[in-house]
Each structure stands twice: as C-alpha cells, then as structure tokens.
Backbone as JSON Lines, residues from 0, in Angstrom:
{"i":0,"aa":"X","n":[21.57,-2.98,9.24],"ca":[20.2,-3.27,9.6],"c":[20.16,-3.71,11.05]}
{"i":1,"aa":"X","n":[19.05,-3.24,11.87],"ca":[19.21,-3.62,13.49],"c":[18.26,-5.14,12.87]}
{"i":2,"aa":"X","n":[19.07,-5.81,14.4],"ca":[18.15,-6.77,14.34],"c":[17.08,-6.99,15.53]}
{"i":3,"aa":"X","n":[16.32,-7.12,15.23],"ca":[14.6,-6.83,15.82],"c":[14.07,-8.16,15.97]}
{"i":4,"aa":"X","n":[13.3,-7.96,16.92],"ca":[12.34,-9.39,17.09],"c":[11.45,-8.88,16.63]}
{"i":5,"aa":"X","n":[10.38,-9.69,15.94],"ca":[9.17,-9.3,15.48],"c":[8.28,-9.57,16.37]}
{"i":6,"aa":"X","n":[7.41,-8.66,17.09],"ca":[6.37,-9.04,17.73],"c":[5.28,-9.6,16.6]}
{"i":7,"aa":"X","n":[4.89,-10.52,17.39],"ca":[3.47,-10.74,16.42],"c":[2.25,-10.07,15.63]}
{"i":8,"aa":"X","n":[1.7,-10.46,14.85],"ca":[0.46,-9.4,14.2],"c":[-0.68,-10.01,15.21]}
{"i":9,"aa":"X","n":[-1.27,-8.68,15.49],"ca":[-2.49,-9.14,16.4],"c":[-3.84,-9.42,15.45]}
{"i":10,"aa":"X","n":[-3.5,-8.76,14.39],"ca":[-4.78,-9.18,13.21],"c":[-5.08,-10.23,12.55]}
{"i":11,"aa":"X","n":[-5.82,-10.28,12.08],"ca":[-6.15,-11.53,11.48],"c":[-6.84,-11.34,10.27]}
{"i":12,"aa":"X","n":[-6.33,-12.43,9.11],"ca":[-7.06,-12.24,7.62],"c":[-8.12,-11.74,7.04]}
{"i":13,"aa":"X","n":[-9.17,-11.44,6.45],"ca":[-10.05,-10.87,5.97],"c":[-10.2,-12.18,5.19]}
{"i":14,"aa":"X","n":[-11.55,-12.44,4.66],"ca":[-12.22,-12.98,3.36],"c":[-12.46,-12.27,2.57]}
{"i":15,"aa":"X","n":[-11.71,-12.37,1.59],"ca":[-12.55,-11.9,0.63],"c":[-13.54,-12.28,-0.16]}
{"i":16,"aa":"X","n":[-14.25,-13.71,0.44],"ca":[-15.15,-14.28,-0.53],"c":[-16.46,-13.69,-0.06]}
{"i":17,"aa":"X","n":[-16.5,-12.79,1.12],"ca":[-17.34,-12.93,1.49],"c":[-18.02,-11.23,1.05]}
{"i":18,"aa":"X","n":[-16.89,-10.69,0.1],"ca":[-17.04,-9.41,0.05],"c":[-16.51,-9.05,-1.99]}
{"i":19,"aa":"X","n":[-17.44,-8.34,-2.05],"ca":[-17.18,-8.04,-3.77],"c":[-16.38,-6.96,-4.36]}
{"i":20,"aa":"X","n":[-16.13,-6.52,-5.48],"ca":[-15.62,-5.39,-5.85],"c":[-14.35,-4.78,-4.92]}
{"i":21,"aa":"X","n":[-15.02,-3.52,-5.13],"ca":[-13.49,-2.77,-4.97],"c":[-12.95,-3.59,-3.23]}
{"i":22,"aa":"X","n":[-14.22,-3.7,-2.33],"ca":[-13.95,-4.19,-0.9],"c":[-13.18,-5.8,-1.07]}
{"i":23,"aa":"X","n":[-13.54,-6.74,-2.02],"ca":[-12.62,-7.95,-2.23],"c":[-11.17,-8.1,-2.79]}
{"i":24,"aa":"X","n":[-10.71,-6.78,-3.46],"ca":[-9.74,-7.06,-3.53],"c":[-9.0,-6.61,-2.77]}
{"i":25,"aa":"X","n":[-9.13,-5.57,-1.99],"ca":[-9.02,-4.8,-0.81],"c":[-8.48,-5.4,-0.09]}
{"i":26,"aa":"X","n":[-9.63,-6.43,0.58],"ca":[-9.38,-7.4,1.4],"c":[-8.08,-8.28,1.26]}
{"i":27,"aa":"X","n":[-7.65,-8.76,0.12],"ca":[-6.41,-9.48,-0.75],"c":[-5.26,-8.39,-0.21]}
{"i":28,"aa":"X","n":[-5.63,-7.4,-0.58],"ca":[-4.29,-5.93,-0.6],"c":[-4.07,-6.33,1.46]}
{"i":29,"aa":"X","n":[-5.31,-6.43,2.0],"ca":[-5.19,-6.24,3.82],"c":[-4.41,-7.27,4.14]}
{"i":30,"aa":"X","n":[-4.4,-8.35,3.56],"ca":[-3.86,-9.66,4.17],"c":[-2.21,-9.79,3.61]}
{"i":31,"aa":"X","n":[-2.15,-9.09,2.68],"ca":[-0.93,-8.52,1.77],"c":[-0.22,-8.05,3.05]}
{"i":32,"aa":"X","n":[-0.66,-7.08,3.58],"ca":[-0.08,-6.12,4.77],"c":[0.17,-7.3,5.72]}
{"i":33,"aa":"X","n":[-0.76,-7.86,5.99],"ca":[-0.07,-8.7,7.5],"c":[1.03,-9.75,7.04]}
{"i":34,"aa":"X","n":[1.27,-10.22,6.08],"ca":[2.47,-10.3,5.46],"c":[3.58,-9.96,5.73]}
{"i":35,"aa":"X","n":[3.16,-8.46,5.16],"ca":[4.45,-7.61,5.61],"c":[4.91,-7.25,7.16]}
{"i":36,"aa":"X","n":[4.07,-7.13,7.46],"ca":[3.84,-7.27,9.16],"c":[4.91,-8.25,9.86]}
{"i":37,"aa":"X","n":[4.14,-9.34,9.31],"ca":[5.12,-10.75,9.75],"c":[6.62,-10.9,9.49]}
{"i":38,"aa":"X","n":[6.93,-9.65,8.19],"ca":[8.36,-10.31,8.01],"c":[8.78,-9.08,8.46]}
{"i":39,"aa":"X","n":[8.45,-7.83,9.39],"ca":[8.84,-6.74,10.1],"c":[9.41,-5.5,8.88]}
{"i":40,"aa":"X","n":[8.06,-5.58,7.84],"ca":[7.96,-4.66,7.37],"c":[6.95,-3.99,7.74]}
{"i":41,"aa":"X","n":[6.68,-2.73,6.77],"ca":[5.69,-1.55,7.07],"c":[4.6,-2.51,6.3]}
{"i":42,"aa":"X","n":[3.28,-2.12,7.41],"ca":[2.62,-3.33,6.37],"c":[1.58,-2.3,5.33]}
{"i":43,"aa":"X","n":[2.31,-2.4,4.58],"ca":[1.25,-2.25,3.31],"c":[1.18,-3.55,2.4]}
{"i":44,"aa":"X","n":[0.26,-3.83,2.09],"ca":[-0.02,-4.77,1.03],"c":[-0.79,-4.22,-0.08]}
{"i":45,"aa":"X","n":[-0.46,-4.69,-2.05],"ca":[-0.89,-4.28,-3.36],"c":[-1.12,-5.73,-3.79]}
{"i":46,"aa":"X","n":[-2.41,-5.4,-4.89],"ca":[-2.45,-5.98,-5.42],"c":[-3.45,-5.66,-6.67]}
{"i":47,"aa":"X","n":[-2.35,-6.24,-8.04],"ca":[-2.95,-5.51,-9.41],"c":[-4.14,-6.57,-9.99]}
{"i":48,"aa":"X","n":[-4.91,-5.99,-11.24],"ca":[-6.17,-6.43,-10.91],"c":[-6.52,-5.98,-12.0]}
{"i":49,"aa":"X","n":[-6.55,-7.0,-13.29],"ca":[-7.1,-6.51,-14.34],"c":[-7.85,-7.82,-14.98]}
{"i":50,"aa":"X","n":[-9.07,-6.64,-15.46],"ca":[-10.11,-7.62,-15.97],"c":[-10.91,-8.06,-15.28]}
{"i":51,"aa":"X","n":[-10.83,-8.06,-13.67],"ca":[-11.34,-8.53,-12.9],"c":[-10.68,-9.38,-12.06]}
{"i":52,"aa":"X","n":[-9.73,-10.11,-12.64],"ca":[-8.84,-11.16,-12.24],"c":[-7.56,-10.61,-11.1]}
{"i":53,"aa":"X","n":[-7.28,-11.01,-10.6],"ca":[-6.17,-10.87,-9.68],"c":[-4.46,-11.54,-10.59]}
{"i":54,"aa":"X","n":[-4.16,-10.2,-10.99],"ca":[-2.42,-10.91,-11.68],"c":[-1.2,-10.81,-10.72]}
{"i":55,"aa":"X","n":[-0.99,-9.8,-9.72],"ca":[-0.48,-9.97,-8.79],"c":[-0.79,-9.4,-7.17]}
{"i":56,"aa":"X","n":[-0.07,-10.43,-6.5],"ca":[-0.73,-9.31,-4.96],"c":[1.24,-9.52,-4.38]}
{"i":57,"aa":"X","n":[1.23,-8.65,-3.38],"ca":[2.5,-7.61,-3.05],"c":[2.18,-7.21,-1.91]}
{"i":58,"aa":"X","n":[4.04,-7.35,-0.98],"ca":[3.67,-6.58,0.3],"c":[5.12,-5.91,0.41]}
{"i":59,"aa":"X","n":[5.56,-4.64,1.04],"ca":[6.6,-3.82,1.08],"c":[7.62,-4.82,1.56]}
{"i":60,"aa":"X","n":[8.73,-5.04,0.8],"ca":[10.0,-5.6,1.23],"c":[11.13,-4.72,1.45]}
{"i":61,"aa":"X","n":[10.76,-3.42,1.88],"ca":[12.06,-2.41,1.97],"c":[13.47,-2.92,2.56]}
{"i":62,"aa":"X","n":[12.98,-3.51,3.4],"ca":[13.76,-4.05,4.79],"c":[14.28,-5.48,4.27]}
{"i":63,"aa":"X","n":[14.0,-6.22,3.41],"ca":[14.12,-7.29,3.25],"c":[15.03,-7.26,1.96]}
{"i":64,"aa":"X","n":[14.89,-6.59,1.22],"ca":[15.66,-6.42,0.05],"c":[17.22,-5.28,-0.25]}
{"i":65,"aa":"X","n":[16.71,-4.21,1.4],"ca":[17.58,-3.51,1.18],"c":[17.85,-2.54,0.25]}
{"i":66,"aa":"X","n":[16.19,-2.38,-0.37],"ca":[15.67,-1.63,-1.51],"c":[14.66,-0.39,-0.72]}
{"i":67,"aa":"X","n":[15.15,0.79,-0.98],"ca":[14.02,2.21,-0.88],"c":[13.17,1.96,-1.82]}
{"i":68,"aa":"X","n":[13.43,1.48,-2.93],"ca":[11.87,1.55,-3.69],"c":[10.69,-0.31,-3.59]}
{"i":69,"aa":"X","n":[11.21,-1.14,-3.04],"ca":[10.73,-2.37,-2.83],"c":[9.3,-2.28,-2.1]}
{"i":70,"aa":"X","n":[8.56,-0.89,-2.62],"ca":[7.07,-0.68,-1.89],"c":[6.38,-1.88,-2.68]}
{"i":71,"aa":"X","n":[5.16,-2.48,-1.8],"ca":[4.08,-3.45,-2.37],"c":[4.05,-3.11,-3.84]}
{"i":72,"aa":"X","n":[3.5,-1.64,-3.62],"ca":[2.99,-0.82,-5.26],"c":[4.03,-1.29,-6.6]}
{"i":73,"aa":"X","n":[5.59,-0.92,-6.11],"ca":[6.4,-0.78,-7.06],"c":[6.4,-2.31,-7.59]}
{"i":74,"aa":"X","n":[6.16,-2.93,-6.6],"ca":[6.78,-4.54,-7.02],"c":[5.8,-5.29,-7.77]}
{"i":75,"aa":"X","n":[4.44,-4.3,-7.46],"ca":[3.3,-5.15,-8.03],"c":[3.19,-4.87,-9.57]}
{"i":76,"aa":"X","n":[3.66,-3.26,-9.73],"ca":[3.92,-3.14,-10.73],"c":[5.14,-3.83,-11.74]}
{"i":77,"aa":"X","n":[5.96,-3.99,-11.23],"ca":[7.36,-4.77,-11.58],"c":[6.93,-5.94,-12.56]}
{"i":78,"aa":"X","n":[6.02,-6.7,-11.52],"ca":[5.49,-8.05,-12.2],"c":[5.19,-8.16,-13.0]}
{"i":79,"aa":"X","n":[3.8,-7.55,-12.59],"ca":[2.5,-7.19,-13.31],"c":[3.53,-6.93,-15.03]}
{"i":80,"aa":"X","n":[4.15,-5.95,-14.77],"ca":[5.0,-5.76,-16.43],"c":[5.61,-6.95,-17.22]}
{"i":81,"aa":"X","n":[6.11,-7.53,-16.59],"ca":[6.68,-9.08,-16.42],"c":[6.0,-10.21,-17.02]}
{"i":82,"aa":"X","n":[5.4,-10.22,-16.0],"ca":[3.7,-11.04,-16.15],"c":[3.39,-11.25,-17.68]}
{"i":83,"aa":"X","n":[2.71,-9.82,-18.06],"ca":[1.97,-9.03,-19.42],"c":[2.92,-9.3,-20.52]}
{"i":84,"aa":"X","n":[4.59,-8.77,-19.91],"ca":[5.22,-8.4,-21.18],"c":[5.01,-6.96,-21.32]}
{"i":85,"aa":"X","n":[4.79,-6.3,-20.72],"ca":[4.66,-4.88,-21.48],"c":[5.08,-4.24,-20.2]}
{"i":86,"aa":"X","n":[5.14,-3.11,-20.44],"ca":[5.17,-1.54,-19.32],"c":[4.15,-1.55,-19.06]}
{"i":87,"aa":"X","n":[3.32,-1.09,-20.28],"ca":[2.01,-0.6,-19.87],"c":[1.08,-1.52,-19.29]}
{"i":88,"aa":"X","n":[0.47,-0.95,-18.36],"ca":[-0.68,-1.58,-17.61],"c":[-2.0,-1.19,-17.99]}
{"i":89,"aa":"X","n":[-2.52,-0.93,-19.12],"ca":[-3.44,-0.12,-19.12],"c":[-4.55,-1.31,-18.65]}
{"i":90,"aa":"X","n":[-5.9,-0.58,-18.39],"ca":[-6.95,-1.59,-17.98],"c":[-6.96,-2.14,-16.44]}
{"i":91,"aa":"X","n":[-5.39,-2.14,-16.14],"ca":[-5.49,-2.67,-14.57],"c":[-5.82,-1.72,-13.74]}
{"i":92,"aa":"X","n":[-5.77,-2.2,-12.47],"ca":[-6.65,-1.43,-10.8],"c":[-5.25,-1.9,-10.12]}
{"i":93,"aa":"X","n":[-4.97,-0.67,-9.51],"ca":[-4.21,-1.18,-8.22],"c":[-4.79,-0.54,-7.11]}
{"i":94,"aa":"X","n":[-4.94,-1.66,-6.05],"ca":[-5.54,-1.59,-5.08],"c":[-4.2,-2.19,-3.67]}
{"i":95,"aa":"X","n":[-4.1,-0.57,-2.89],"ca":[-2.99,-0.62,-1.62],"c":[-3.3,-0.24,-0.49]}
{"i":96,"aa":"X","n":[-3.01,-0.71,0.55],"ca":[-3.82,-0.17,2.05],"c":[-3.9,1.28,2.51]}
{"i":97,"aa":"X","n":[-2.44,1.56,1.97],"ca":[-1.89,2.84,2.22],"c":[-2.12,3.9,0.43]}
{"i":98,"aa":"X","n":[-2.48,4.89,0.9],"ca":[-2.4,5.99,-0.16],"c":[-1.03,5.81,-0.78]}
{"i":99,"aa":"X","n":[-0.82,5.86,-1.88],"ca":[0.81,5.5,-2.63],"c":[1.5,6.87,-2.63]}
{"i":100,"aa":"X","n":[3.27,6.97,-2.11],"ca":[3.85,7.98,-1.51],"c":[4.17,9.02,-3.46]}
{"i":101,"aa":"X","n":[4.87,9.79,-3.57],"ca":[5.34,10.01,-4.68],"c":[5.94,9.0,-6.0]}
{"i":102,"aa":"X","n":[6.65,8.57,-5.24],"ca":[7.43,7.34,-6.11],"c":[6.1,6.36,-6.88]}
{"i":103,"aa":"X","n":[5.44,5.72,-6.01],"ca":[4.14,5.13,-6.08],"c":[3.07,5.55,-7.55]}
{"i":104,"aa":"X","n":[2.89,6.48,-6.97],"ca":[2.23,7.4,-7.21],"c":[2.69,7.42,-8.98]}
{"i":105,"aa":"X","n":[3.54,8.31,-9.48],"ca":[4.73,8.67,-10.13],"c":[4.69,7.71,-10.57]}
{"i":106,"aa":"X","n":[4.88,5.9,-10.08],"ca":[5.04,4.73,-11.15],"c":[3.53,4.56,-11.75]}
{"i":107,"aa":"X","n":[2.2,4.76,-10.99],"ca":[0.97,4.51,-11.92],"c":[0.99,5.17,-13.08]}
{"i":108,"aa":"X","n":[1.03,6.35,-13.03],"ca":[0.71,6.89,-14.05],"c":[2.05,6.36,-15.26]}
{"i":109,"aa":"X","n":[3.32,6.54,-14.62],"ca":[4.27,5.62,-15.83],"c":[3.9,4.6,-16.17]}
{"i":110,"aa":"X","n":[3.17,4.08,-15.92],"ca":[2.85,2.37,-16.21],"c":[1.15,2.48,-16.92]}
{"i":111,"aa":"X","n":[1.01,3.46,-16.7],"ca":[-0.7,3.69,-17.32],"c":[-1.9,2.74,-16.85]}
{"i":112,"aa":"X","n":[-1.69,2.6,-15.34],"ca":[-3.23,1.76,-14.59],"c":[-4.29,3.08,-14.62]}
{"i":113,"aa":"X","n":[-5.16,1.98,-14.85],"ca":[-6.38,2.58,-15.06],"c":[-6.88,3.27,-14.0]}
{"i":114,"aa":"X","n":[-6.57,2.72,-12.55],"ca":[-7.28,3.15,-11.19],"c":[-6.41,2.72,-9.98]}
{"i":115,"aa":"X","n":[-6.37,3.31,-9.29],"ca":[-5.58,3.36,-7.57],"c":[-6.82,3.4,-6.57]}
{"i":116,"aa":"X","n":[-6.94,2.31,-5.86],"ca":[-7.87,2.25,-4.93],"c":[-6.96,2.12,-3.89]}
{"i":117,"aa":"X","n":[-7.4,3.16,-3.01],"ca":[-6.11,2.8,-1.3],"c":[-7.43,3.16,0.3]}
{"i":118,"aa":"X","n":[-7.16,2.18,1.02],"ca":[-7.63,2.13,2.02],"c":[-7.75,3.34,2.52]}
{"i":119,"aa":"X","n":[-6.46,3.82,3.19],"ca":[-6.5,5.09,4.13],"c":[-5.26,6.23,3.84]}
{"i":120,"aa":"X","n":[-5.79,7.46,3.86],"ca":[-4.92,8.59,3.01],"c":[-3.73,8.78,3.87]}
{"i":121,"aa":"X","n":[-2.59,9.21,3.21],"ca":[-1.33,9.73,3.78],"c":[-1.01,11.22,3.98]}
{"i":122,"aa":"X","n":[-1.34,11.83,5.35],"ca":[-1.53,13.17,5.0],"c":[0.23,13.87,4.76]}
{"i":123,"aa":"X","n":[1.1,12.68,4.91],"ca":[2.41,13.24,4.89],"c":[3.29,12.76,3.45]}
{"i":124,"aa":"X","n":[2.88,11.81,2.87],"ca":[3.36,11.19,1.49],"c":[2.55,10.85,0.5]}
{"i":125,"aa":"X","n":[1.33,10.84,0.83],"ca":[0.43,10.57,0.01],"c":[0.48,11.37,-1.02]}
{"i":126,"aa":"X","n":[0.63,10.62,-2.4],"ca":[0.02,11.61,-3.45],"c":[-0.94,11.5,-4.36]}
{"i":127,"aa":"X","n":[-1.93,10.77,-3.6],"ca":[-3.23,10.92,-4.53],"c":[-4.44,12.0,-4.2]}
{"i":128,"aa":"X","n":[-3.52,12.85,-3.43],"ca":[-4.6,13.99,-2.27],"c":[-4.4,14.56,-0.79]}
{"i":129,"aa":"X","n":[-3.58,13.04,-0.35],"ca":[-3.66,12.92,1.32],"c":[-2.26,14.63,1.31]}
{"i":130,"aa":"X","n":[-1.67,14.33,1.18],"ca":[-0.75,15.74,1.83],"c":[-0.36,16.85,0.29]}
{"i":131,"aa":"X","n":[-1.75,17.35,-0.38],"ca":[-2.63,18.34,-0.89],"c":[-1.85,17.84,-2.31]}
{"i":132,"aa":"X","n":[-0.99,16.93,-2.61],"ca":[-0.86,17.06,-4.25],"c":[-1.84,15.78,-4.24]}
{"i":133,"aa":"X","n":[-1.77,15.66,-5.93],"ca":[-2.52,14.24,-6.83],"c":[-1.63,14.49,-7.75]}
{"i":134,"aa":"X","n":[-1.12,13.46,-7.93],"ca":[-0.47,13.24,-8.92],"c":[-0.94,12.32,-10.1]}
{"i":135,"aa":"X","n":[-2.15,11.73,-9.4],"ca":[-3.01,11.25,-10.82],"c":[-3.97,11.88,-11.64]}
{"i":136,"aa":"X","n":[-3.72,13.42,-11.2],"ca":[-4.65,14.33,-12.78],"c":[-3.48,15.04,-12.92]}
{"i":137,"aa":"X","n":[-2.3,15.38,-13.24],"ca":[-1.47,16.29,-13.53],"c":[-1.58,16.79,-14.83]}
{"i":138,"aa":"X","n":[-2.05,17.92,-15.22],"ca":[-2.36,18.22,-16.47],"c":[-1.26,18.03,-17.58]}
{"i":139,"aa":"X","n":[-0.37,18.21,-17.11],"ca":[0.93,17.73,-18.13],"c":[1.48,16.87,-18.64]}
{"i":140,"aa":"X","n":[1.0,15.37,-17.37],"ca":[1.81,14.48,-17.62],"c":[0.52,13.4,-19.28]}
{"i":141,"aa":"X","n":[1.53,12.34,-19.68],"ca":[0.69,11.73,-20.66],"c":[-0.86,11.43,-20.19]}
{"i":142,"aa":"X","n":[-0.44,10.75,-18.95],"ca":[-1.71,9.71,-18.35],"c":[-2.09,9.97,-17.16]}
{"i":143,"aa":"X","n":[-3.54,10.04,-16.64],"ca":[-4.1,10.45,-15.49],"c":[-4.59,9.06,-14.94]}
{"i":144,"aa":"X","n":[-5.3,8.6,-14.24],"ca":[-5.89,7.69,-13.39],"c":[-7.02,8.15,-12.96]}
{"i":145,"aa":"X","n":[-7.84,7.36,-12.58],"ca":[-8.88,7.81,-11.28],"c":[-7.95,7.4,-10.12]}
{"i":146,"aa":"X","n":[-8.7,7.9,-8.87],"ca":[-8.07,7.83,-7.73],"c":[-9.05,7.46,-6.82]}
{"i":147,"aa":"X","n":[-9.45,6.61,-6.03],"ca":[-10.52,5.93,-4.84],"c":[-9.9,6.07,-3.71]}
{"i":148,"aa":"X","n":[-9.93,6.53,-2.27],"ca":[-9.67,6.34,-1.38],"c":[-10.81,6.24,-0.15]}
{"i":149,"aa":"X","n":[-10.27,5.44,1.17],"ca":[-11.08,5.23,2.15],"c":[-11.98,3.47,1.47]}
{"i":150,"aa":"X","n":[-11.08,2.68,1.03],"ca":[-11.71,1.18,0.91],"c":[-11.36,0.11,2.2]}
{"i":151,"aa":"X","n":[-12.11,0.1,2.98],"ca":[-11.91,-0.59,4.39],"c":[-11.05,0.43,5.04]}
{"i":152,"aa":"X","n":[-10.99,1.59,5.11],"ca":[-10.08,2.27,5.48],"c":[-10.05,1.91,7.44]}
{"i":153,"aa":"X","n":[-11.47,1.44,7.59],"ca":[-11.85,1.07,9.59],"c":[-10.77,0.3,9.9]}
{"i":154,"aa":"X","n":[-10.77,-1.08,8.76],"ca":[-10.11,-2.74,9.19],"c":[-8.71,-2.18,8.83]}
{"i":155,"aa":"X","n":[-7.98,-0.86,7.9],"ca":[-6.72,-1.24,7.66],"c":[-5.77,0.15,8.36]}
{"i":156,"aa":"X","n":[-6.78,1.06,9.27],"ca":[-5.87,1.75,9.94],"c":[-5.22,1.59,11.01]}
{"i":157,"aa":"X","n":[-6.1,0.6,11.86],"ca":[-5.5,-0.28,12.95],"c":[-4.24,-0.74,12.97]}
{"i":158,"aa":"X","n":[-4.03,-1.53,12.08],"ca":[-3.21,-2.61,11.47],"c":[-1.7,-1.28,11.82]}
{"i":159,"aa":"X","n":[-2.24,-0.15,10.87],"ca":[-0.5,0.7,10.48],"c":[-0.58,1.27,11.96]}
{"i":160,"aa":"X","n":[-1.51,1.68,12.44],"ca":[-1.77,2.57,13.75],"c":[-0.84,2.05,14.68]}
{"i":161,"aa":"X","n":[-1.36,0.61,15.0],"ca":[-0.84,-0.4,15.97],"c":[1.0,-0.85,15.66]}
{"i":162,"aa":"X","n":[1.51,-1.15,14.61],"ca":[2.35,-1.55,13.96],"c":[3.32,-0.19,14.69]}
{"i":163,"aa":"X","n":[3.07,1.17,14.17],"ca":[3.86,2.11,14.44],"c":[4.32,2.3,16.14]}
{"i":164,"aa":"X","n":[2.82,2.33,16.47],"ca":[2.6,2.37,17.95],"c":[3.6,1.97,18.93]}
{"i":165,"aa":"X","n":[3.33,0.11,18.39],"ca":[4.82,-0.53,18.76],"c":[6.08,-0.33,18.83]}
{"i":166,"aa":"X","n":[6.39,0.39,17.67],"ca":[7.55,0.88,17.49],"c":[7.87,2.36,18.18]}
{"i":167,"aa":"X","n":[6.98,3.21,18.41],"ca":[7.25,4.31,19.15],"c":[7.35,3.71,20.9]}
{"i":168,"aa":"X","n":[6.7,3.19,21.15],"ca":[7.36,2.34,22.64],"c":[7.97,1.42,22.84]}
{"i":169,"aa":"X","n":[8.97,0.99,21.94],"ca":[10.24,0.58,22.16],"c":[9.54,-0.93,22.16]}
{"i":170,"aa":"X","n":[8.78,-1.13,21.66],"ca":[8.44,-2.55,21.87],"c":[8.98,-3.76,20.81]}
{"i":171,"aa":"X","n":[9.33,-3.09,19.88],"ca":[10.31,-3.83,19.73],"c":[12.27,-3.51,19.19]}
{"i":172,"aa":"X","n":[12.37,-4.9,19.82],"ca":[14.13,-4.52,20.05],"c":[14.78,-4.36,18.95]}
{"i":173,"aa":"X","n":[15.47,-3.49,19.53],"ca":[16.6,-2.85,18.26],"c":[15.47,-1.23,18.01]}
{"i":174,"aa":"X","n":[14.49,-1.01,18.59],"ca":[14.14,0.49,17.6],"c":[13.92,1.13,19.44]}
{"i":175,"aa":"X","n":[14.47,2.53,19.27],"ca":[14.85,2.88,20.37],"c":[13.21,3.49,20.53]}
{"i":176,"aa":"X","n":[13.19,3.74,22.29],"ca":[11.98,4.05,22.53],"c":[11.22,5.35,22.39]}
{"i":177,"aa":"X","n":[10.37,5.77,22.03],"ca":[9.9,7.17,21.71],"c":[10.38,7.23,20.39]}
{"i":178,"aa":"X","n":[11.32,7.32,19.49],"ca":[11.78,7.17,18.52],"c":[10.49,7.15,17.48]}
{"i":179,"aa":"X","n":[10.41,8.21,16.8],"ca":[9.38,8.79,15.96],"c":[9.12,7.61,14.69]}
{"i":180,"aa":"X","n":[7.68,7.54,14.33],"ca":[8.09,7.18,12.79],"c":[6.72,7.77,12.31]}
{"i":181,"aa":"X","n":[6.51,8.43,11.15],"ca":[5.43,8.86,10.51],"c":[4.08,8.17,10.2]}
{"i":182,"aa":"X","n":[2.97,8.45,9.55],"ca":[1.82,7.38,9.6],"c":[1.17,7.04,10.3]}
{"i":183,"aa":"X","n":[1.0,8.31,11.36],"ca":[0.49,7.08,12.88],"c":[-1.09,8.2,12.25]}
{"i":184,"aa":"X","n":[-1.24,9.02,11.71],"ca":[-2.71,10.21,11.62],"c":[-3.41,9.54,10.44]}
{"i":185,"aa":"X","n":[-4.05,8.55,10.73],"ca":[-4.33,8.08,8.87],"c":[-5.98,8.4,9.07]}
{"i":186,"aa":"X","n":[-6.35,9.07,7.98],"ca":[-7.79,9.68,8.08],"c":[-8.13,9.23,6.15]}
{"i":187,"aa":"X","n":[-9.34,8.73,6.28],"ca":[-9.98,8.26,4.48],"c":[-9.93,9.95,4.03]}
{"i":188,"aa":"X","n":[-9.53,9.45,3.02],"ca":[-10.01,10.3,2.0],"c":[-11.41,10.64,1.41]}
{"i":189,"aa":"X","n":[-11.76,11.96,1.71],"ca":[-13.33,11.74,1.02],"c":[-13.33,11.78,-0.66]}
{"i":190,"aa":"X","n":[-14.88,10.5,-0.73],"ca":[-14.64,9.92,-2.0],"c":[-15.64,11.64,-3.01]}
C-alpha cells in the first residue's frame, strides 16, 4: 500500500433533517462518503433502511481493510444480515452515492432489498443501467429490485469528481501524476 497524505475534504455535511424521503437518507449515504474521503478512500457512502428507520450507514474501506469487496454497499449489507439475523433483507432500501458496480449490484438482489437508490450513474461499472446492463430485473435470477437513480446526484458528483481530480494531478503523494483512475464522467440516470 503507498503511503499518501490525505488532502482534506473540501465538502461539508448535508442535513438531513432538513430534507425527507428518498433525499434524507441520501443525505446520511453523502456524509457516509466524506467519511470515506477522510480516511483516503473512494468516497462512496451506504446506508440500509428499512421500515423507514436507518439500520446501518457504511463507507468503502477497500484501502483500509485490504479487502476488494469492502464497498460501503457490501458492508452495509454484511451488517444489516447480522443486525436482522437473516440473509435476507427483504423490505429494506439501500441507498449509495455511487450506482453499485457488479459485485454490488449482484449482492442486492442475493440479499433480496427491496430498492437501490444511488445518487449518480456509473457509465463504466454501474449495474443498475449506467454502463447498459441492470442487473436488478434479470429475468432469471430469483429476485428483482426497483432501481432509483440521480438522488442529489448535483451535491454528490462533485465530491467523486473532485476526489479523482486530485488524484489525476498528483496531488496527492504516493499516486503518480496524470495517472488515470475511472469515475471522473458521472451523469444521473434518467428516472
């Protein structure tokens, strides 16, 4: 693992008191991300959501755990199972900044959430649409989902835009300069 200074997050929290539904928990999932931000991960932030209630919120620890699958999503799900006692999630919402990649994706429907709400689409991993599959109507598999995209998608493209940005100009140490990383094209999904 290089070791990196973390530049700071230039963003700042969201309320969610000040905002309802799908946009409040949203907001929970945004502040999730600057989280991740802070500990010089990719910032996505999850958080599951059943009944109305908030059972867990989650931010990508790839880097921190030394885990490829340690996405917000996977971990929120992890709990969330934990939590319940069960696999199944049925009834819950997961709500993530980022469109959820395959893996992501692939765990909702294993886990049977009711709904995936994501800020802003992935036209390169996304699989709820953003780079042309969905993997939450697959006619084959047991369980489908609904799928929501573009929830604050304004307040949470910045955040990955900027984050990457940094990292393609060498701004911070240890990641060489120009040095590519994906995610920088994030466009909502139309609902």
């Amino acid at each position: 693992m290089l070791a990196a200074m973390v530049l700071p997050c230039p963003f700042s929290p969201l309320s969610p008191a000040v905002m309802g539904g799908d946009d409040g928990f949203m907001c929970l999932a945004y502040n999730e991300s600057l989280l991740a931000w802070k500990e010089d991960e990719v910032p996505v932030g999850a958080v599951l959501v059943l009944d109305g209630k908030v059972l867990i919120c989650e931010h990508n620890r790839v880097r921190q755990n030394g885990d490829p699958s340690a996405h917000g999503e996977m971990l929120a799900l992890r709990s969330a199972a934990k939590l319940l006692g069960d696999w199944r999630l049925c009834g819950c919402t997961l709500y993530t900044t980022k469109e959820p990649c395959p893996m992501c994706s692939g765990a909702c429907a294993m886990a049977r959430v009711a709904r995936v709400v994501f800020g802003v689409a992935d036209p390169l991993m996304g699989c709820l649409g953003g780079c042309g599959h969905d993997l939450s109507q697959v006619a084959t598999f047991y369980h489908r989902f609904t799928a929501k995209g573009g929830v604050l998608a304004n307040e949470i493209r910045p955040v990955l835009r900027t984050f990457f940005q940094q990292r393609r100009n060498g701004s911070i140490k240890g990641v060489a300069k120009n040095q590519t990383f994906p995610l920088t094209n994030f466009h909502p999904r139309p609902n």
